[in-house]
C-alpha positions in Angstrom: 0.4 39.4 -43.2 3.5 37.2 -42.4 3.8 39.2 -38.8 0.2 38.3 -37.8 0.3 34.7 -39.0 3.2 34.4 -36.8 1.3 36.3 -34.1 -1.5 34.0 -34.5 0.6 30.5 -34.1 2.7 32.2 -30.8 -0.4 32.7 -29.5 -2.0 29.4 -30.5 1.1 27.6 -29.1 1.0 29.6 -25.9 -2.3 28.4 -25.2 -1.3 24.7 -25.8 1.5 25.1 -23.2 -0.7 26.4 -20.6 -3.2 23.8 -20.8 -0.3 21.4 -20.1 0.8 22.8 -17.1 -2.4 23.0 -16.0 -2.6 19.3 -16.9 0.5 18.7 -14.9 -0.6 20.7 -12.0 -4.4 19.0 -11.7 -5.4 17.3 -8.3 -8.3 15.2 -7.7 -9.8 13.3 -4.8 -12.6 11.4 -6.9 -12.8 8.1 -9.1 -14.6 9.0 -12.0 -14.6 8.4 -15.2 -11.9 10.4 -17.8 -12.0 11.0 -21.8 -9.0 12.1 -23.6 -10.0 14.5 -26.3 -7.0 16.3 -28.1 -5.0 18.0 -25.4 -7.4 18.2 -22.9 -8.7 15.9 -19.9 -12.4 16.0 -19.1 -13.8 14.7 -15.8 -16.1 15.5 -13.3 -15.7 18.4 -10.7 -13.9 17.3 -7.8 -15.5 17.8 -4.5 -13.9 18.4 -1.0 -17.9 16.6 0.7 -17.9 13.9 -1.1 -15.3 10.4 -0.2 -15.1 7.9 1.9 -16.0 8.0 5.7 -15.0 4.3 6.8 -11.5 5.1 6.6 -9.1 7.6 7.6 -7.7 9.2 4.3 -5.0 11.2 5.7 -2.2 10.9 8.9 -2.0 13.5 11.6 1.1 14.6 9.9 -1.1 15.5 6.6 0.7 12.2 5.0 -2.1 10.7 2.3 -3.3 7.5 2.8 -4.2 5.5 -0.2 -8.0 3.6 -0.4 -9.4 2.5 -3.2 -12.2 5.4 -3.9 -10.0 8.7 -2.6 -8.0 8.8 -6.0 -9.0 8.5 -9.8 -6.5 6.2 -11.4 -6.7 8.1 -14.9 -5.8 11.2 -13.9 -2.9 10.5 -11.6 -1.7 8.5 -14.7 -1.7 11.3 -17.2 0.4 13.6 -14.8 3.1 11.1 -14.0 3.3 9.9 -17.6 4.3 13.3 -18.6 6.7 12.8 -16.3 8.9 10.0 -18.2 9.5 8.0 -15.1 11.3 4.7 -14.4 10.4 3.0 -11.4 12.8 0.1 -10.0 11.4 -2.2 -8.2 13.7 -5.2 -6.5 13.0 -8.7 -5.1 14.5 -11.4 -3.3 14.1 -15.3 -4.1 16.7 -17.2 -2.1 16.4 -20.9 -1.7 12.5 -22.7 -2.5 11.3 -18.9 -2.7 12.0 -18.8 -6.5 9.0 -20.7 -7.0 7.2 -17.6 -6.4 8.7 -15.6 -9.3 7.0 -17.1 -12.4 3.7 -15.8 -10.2 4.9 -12.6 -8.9 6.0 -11.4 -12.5 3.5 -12.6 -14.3 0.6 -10.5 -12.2 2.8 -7.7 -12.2 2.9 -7.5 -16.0 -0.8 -7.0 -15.8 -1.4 -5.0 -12.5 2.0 -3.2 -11.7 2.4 0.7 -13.1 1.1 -0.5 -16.2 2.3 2.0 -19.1 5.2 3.1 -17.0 8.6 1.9 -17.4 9.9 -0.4 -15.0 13.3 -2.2 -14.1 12.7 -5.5 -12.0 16.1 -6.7 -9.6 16.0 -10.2 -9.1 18.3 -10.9 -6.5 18.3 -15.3 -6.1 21.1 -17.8 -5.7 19.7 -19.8 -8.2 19.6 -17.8 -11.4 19.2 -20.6 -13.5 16.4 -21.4 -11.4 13.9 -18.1 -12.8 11.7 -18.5 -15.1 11.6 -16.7 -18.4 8.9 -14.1 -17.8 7.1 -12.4 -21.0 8.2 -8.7 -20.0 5.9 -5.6 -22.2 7.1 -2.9 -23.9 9.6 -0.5 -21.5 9.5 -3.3 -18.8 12.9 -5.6 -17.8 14.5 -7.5 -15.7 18.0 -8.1 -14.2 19.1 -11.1 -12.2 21.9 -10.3 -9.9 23.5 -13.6 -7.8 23.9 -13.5 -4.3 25.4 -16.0 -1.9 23.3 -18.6 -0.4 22.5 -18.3 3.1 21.3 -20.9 5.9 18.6 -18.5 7.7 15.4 -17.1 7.0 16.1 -14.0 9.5 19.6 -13.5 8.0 18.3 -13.4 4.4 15.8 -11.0 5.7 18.4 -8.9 7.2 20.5 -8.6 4.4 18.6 -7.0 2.1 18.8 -3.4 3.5 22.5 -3.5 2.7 22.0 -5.1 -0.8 19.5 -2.4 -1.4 21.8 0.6 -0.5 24.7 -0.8 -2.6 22.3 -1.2 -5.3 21.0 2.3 -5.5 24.5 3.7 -4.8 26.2 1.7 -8.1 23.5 1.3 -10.3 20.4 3.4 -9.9 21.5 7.0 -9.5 21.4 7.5 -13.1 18.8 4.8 -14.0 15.2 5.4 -11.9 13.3 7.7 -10.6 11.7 5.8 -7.6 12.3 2.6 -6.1 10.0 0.2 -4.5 11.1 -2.9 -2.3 8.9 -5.8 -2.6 8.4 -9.2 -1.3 8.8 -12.3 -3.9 6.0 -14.7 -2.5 3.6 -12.4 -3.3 1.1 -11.8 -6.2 -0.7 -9.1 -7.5 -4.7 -9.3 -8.3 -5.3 -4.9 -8.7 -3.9 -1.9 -10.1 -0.9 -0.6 -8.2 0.3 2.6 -10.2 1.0 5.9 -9.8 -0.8 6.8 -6.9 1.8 5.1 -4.8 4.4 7.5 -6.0 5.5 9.9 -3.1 9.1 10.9 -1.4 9.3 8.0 1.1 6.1 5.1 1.2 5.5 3.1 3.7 2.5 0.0 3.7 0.2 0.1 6.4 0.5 -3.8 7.5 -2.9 -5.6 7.0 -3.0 -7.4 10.4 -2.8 -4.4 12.4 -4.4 -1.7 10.3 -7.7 -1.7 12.7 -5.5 -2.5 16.1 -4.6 -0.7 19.0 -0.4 0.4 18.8 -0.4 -1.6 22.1 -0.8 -5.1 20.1 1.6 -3.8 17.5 4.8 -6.1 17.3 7.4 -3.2 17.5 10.5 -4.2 19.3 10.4 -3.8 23.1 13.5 -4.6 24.3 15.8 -1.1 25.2 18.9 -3.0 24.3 18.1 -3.1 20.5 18.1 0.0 17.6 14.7 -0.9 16.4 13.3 -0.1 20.0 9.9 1.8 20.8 8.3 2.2 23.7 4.8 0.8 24.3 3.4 4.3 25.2 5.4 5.2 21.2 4.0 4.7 17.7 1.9 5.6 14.7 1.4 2.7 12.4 2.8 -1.2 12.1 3.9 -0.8 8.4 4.8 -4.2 6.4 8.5 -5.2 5.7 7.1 -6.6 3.0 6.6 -3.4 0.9 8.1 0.1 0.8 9.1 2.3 -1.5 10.2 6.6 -2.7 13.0 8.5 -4.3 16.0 6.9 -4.2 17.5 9.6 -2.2 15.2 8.9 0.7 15.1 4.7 0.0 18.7 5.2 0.3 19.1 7.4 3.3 16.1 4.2 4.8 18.4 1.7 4.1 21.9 2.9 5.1 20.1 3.6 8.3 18.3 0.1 9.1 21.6 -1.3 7.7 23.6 0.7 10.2 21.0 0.1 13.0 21.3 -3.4 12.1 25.1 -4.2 12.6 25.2 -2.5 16.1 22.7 -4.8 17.2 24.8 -7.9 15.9 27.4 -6.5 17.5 25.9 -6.6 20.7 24.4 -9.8 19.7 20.8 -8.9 19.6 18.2 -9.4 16.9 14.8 -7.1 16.6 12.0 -9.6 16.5 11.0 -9.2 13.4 14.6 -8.4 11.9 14.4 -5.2 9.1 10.6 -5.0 9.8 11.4 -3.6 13.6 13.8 -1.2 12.1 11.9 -0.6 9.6 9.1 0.6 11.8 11.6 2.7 14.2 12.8 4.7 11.0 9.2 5.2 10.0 8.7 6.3 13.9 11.5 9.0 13.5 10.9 10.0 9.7 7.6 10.3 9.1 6.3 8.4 5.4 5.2 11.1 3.5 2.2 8.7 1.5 1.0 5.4 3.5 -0.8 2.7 1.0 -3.6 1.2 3.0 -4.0 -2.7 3.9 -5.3 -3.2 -0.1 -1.2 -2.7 -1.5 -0.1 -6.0 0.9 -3.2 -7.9 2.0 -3.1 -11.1 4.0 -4.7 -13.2 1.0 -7.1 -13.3 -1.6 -9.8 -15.3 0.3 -9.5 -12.9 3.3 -12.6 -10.3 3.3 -12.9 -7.0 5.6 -15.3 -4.3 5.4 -12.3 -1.6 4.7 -10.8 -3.5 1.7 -13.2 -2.6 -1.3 -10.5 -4.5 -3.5 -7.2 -6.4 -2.5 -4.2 -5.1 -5.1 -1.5 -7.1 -3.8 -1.2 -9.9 -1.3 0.9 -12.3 0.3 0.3 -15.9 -1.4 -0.5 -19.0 1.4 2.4 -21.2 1.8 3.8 -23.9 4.2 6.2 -21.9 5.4 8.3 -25.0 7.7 8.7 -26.9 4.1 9.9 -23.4 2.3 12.3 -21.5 4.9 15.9 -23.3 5.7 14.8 -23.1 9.1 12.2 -22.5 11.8 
């Protein structure tokens, strides 16, 4: 009798564990609604007809491309979850920028891998300048003082370097993922884990509907961040990018690298770690892209493509907030 009890709860238990890896293994390319009911998910068939057909939901290179309506929010969460994941996520506020970090926090809390633990990095010269910030449970935040400096562009072209030191010391043992965001913004939508992938890149929301010839790449042959004008898949944002932290790391010890030669032949990219930025993207190919809806140009701004704006740059005076022109 003792044998077959024992049989019984094997068996019983086996079942249980393959209904979790099936769990963990579940893919689905619709938004519809989820229940939880013991160990199992229930939600509607997926279907390989039925999505979107305004947008493009995948690169050339098979690379995802993330639109409100091609993913269901529920599901992607109870795969990841499983997962245990810590996701780090740094900022810079240098100078009259930490006035965006009460704001940029603060949505966050609500929008930003919500039930996921998460490390913010603070990176300001004015620590005593941040706010204290109601964090939730498994959410915090570390302030880290850097040196003041006199440039927009140089503060800009700093933080590839910061990034790869940061990874190397303190994140090897601490996240899972990384994402590298811009302080004076705010978040107004879910941003979760459907923007987990290997190496993410932001499709940049003024040239997500423009020909590469009106892209701002750098044109000039002398600098690292060059590409041709006949060269180029998508202008992605500086303002957002993220992945593992081997593949953020290998991104930023290269745009770092790419970066001193130029000062060293005294050149600057036009638009500084955002031109080499786009050249690594050229030559290592993002393996998920986040459409226009993860960095929008601002909450007032409509477009047909954008069913709902997640994240967006906030409107500023930016001659009264820069050190410079």
């Amino acid at each position: 009798m003792m044998v077959r009890q024992n049989f019984l709860i094997a068996v019983l238990f086996g079942m249980i564990l393959s209904g979790l890896i099936y769990l963990n293994n579940i893919q689905c390319s619709c938004n519809q609604q989820i229940t939880e009911q013991g160990f199992k998910l229930l939600y509607n068939q997926p279907s390989v007809l039925v999505g979107r057909t305004d947008v493009a939901s995948v690169s050339p290179w098979s690379a995802p491309i993330i639109w409100e309506g091609n993913f269901d929010s529920t599901l992607i969460d109870s795969i990841y979850k499983q997962q245990n994941l810590t996701i780090a996520t740094t900022v810079f506020a240098l100078g009259k920028y930490t006035r965006f970090v009460k704001d940029f926090l603060e949505s966050a809390e609500q929008h930003y891998f919500v039930g996921f633990r998460v490390h913010y990095y603070l990176f300001t010269d004015q620590p005593e300048s941040v706010p204290e910030v109601k964090m939730g449970e498994n959410r915090s935040l570390t302030v880290q003082k850097v040196p003041s400096l006199n440039r927009w562009q140089d503060i800009s072209m700093s933080r590839m370097e910061k990034l790869e030191n940061l990874i190397e010391n303190e994140l090897v043992s601490k996240a899972d993922y990384i994402f590298c965001l811009d302080i004076d913004t705010k978040f107004y939508g879910r941003w979760g884990a459907e923007t987990l992938g290997r190496l993410v890149g932001v499709i940049h929301p003024w040239f997500f509907d423009a020909p590469r010839s009106q892209f701002t790449y750098e044109r000039r042959p002398e600098s690292k961040a060059y590409i041709p004008a006949e060269e180029g898949d998508y202008y992605y944002a500086g303002a957002a990018f993220g992945g593992s932290l081997e593949d953020v790391h290998h991104l930023t010890k290269t745009c770092r690298e790419q970066l001193n030669i130029d000062a060293a032949n005294s050149i600057e990219a036009v638009w500084q770690e955002e031109s080499h930025l786009n050249k690594y993207f050229l030559l290592n190919k993002p393996s998920k892209l986040l459409s226009p809806e993860y960095m929008w140009r601002d909450i007032n701004e409509k477009a047909a493509q954008i069913k709902i704006v997640r994240f967006t740059n906030v409107p500023k005076n930016y001659a009264e907030v820069r050190p410079n022109p």
